[in-house]
C-alpha positions as YAML, in Angstrom:
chain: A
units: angstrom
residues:
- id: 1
  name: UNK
  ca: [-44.37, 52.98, 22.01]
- id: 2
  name: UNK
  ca: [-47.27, 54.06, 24.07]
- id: 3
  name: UNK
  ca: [-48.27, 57.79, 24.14]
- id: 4
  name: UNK
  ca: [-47.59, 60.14, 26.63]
- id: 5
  name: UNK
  ca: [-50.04, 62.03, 28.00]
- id: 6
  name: UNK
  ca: [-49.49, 65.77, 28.86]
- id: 7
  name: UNK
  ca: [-51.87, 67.49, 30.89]
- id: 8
  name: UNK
  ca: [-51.42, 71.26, 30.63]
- id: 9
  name: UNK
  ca: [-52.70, 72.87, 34.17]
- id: 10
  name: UNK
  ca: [-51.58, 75.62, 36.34]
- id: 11
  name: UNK
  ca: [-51.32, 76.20, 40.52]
- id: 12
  name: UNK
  ca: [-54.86, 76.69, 41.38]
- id: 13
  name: UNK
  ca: [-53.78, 80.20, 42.95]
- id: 14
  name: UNK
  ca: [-56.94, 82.21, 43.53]
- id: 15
  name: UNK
  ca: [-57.14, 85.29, 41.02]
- id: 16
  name: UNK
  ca: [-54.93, 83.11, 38.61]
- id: 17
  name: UNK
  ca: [-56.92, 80.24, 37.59]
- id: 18
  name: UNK
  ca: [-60.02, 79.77, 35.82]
- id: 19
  name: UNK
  ca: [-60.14, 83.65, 35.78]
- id: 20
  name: UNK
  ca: [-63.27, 83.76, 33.50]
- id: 21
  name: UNK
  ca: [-65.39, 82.40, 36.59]
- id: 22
  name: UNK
  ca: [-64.59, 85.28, 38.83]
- id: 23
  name: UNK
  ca: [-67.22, 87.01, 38.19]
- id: 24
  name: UNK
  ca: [-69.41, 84.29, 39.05]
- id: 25
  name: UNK
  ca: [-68.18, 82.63, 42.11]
- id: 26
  name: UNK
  ca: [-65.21, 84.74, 43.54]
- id: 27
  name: UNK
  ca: [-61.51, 84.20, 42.98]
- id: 28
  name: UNK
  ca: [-61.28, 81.92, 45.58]
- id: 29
  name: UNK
  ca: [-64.41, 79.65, 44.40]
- id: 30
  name: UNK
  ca: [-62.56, 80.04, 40.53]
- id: 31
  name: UNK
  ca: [-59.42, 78.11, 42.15]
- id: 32
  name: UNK
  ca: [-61.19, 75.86, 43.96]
- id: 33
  name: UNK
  ca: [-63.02, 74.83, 40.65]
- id: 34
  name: UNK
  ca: [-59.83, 74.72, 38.89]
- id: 35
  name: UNK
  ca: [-58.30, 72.49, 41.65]
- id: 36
  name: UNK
  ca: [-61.42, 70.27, 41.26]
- id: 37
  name: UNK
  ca: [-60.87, 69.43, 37.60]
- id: 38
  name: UNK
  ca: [-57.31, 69.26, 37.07]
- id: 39
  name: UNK
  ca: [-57.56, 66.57, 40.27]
- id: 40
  name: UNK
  ca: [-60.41, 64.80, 38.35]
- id: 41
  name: UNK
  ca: [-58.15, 64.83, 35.41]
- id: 42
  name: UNK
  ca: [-55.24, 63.24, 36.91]
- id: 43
  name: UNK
  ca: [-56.99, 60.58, 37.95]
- id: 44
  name: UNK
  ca: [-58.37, 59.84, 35.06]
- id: 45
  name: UNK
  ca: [-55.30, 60.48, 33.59]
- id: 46
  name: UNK
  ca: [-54.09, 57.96, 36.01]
- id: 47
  name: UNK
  ca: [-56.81, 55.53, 35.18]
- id: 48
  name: UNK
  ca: [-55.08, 54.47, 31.96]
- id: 49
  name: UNK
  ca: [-51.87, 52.80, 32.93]
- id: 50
  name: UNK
  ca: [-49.96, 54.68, 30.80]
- id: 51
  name: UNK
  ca: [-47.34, 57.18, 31.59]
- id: 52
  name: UNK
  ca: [-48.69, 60.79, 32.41]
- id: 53
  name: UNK
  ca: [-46.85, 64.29, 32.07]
- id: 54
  name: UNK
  ca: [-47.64, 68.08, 34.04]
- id: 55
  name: UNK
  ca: [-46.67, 70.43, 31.58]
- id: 56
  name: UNK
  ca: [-46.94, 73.11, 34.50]
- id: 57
  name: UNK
  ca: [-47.11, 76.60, 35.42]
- id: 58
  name: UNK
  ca: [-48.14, 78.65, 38.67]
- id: 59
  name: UNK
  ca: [-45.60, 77.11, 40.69]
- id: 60
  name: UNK
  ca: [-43.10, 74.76, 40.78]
- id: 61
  name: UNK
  ca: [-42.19, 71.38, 40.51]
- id: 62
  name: UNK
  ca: [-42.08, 70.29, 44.36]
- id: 63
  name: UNK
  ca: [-45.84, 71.97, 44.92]
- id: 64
  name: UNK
  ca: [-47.37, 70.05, 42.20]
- id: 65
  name: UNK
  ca: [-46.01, 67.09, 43.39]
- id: 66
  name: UNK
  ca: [-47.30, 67.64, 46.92]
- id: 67
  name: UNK
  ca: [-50.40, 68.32, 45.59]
- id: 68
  name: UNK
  ca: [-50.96, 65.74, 42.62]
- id: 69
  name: UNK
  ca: [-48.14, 62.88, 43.86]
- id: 70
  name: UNK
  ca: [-44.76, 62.09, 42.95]
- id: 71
  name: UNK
  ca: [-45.62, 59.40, 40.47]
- id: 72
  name: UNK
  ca: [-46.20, 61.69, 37.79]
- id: 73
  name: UNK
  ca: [-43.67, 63.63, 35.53]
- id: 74
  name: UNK
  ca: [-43.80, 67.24, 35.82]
- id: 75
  name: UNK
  ca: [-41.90, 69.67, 33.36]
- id: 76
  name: UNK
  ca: [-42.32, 73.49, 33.41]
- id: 77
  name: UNK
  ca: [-44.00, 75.16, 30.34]
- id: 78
  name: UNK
  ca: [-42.18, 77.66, 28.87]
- id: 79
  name: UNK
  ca: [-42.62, 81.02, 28.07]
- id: 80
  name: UNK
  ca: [-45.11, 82.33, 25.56]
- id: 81
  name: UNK
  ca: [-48.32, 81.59, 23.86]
- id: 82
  name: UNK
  ca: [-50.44, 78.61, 23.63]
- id: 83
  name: UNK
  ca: [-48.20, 77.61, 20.56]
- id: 84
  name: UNK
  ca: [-45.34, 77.99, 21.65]
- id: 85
  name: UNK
  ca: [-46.23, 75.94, 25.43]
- id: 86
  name: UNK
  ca: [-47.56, 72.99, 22.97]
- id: 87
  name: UNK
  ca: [-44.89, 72.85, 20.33]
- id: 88
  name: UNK
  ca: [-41.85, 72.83, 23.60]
- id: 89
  name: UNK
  ca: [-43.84, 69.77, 24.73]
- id: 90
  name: UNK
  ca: [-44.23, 67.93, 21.36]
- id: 91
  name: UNK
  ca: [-41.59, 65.59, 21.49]
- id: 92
  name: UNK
  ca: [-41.07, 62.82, 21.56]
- id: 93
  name: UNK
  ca: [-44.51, 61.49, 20.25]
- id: 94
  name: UNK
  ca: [-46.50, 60.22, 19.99]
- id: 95
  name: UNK
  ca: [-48.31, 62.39, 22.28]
- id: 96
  name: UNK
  ca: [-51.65, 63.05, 23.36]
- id: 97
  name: UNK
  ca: [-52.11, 66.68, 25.28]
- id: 98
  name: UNK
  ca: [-55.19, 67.19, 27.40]
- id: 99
  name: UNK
  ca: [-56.25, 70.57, 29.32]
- id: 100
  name: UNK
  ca: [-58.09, 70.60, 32.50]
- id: 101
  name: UNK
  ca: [-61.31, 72.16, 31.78]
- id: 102
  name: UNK
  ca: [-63.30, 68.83, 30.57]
- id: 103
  name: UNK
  ca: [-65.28, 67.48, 33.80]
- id: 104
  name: UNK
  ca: [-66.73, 64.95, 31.02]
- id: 105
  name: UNK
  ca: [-63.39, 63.37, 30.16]
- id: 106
  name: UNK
  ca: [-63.88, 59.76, 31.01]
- id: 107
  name: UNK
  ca: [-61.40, 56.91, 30.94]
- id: 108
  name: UNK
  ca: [-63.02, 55.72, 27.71]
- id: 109
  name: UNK
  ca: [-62.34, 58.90, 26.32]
- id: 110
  name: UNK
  ca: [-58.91, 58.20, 27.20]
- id: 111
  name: UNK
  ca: [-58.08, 54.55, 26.26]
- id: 112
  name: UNK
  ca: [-60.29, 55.31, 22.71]
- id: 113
  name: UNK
  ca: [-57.68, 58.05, 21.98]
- id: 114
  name: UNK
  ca: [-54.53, 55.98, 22.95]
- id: 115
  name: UNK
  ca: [-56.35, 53.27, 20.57]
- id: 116
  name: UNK
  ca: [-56.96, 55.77, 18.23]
- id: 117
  name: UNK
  ca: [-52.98, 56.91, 17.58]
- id: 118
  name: UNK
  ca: [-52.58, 53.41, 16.86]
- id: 119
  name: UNK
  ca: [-53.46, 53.81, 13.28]
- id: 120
  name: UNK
  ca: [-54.04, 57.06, 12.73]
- id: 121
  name: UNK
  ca: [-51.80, 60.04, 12.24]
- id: 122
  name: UNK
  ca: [-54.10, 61.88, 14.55]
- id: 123
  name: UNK
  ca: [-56.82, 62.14, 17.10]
- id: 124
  name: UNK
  ca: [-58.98, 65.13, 18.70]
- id: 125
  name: UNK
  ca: [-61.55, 65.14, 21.06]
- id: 126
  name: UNK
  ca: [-63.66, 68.26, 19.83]
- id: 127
  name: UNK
  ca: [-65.19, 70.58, 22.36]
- id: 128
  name: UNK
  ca: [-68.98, 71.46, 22.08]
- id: 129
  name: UNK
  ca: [-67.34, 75.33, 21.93]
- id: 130
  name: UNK
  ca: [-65.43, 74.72, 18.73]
- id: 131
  name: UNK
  ca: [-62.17, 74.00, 19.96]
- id: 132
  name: UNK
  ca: [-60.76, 70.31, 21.76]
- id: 133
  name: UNK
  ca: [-60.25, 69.01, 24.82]
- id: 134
  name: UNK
  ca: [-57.80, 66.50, 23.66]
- id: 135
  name: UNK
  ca: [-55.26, 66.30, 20.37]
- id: 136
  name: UNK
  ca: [-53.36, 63.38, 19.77]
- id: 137
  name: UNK
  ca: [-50.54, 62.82, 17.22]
- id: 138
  name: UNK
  ca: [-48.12, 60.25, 16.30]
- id: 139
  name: UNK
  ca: [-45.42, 62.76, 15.34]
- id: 140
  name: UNK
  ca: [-44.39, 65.75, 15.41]
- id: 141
  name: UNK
  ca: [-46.84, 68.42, 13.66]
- id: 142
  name: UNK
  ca: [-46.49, 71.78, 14.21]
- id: 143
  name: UNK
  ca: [-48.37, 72.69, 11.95]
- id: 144
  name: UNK
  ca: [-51.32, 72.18, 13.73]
- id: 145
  name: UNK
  ca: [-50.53, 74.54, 16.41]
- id: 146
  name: UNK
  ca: [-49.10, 77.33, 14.60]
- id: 147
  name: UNK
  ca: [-51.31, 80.61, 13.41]
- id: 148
  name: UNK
  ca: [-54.44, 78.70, 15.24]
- id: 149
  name: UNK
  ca: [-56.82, 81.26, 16.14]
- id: 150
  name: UNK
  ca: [-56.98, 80.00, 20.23]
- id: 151
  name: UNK
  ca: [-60.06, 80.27, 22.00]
- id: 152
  name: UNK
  ca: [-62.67, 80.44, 19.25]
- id: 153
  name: UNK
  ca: [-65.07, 78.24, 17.47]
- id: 154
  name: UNK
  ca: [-62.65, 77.68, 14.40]
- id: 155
  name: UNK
  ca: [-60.25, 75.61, 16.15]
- id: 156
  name: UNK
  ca: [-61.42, 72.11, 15.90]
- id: 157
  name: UNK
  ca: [-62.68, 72.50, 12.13]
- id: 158
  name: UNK
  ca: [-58.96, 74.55, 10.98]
- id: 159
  name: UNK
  ca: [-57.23, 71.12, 12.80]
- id: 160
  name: UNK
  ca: [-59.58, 69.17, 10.60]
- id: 161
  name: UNK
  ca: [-58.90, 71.23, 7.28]
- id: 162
  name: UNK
  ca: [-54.93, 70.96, 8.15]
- id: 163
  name: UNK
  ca: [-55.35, 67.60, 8.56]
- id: 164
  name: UNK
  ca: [-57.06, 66.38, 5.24]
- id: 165
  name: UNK
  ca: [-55.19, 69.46, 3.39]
- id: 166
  name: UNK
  ca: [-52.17, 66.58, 4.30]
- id: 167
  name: UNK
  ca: [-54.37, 63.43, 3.25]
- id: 168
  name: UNK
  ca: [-53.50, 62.55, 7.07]
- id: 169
  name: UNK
  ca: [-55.75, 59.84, 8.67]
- id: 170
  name: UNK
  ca: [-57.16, 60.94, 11.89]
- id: 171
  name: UNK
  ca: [-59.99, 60.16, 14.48]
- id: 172
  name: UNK
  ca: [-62.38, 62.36, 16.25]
- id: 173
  name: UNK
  ca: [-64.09, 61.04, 19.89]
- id: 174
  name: UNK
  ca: [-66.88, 62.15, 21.38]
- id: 175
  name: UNK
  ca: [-67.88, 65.57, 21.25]
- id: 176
  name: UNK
  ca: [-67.36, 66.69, 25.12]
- id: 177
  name: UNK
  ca: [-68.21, 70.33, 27.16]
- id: 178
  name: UNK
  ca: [-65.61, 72.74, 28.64]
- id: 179
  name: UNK
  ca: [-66.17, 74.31, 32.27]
- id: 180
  name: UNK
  ca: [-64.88, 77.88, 30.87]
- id: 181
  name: UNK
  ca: [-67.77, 80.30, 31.81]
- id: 182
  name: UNK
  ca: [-69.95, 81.01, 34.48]
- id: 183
  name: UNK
  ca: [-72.84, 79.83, 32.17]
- id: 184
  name: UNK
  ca: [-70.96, 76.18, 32.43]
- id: 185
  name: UNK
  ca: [-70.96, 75.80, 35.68]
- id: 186
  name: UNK
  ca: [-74.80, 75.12, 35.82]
- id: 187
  name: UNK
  ca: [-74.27, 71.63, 34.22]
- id: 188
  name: UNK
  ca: [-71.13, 70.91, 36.89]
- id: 189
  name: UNK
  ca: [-73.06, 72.03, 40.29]
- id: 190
  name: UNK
  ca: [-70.63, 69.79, 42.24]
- id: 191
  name: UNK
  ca: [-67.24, 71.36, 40.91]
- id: 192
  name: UNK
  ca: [-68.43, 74.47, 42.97]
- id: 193
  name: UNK
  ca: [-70.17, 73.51, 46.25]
...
């Protein structure tokens, strides 16, 4: 069975997305950015044939399909932390989830991770800030996603230790930036203007 792919993304509402770029470019330019990438990401997304999911949150269903099209599948995330949004999307797997903060994320990207799951237990796409823009896995393993300290630079080298801790086979891609921080926006001029 092919993988589905979960993007995780919220209503581009200004003042509620990509809040760490306010300071930089305004609430308004922050959503705007925001509605840029997770766009970019869809079609991408898109790109690979395979079926895509909008684990969403900001709004509901009927406005992301108005805005992103009604061939995707959208399901509400739930209440909670970043653990607790990834494990309530989990199954069935495998799975691959993806955020929308990776203006690098390239088809390739994409069809080498769906490749990927097909022998291995597991794949991540590792984030030049120490976390990942993508995790793949070919069933379910919460244990990856509990107790992870979100957000920092330990994140892609705990998965790794929890991985091989498990003698689990896995694949890492391309090492990829994030468009978190004002600072990032210097390499993406085109997401703002």
């Amino acid at each position: 069975m092919p993988p589905r792919l979960i993007l995780f993304t919220r209503y581009p509402v200004p003042g509620e997305a990509k809040t760490r770029l306010i300071p930089a470019i305004g609430a308004d330019g922050a959503a705007l950015v925001h509605k840029r990438l997770t766009e970019q990401t869809v079609t991408t997304l898109r790109a690979s044939g395979e079926r895509v999911e909008i684990a969403y949150t900001g709004g509901s269903a009927d406005q992301f399909a108005a805005w992103l099209g009604v061939d995707l599948i959208y399901r509400a995330q739930v209440e909670g932390d970043l653990t607790a949004k990834l494990l309530a999307m989990m199954e069935p797997c495998p799975c691959i989830f993806f955020g929308a903060d990776t203006p690098g994320l390239a088809a390739r990207h994409v069809q080498a991770a769906i490749a990927a799951l097909s022998d291995h237990d597991a794949v991540i796409g590792p984030a030049e800030d120490g976390g990942y823009y993508l995790i793949g896995i070919s069933a379910p393993m919460p244990f990856l996603l509990t107790d992870m300290a979100w957000s920092t630079e330990d994140v892609f080298p705990e998965t790794v230790k929890r991985l091989e801790a498990r003698g689990l086979r896995y694949a890492v891609l391309d090492t990829l930036a994030d468009c978190d921080r004002p600072e990032d926006l210097k390499a993406w001029p085109g997401l703002v203007g």
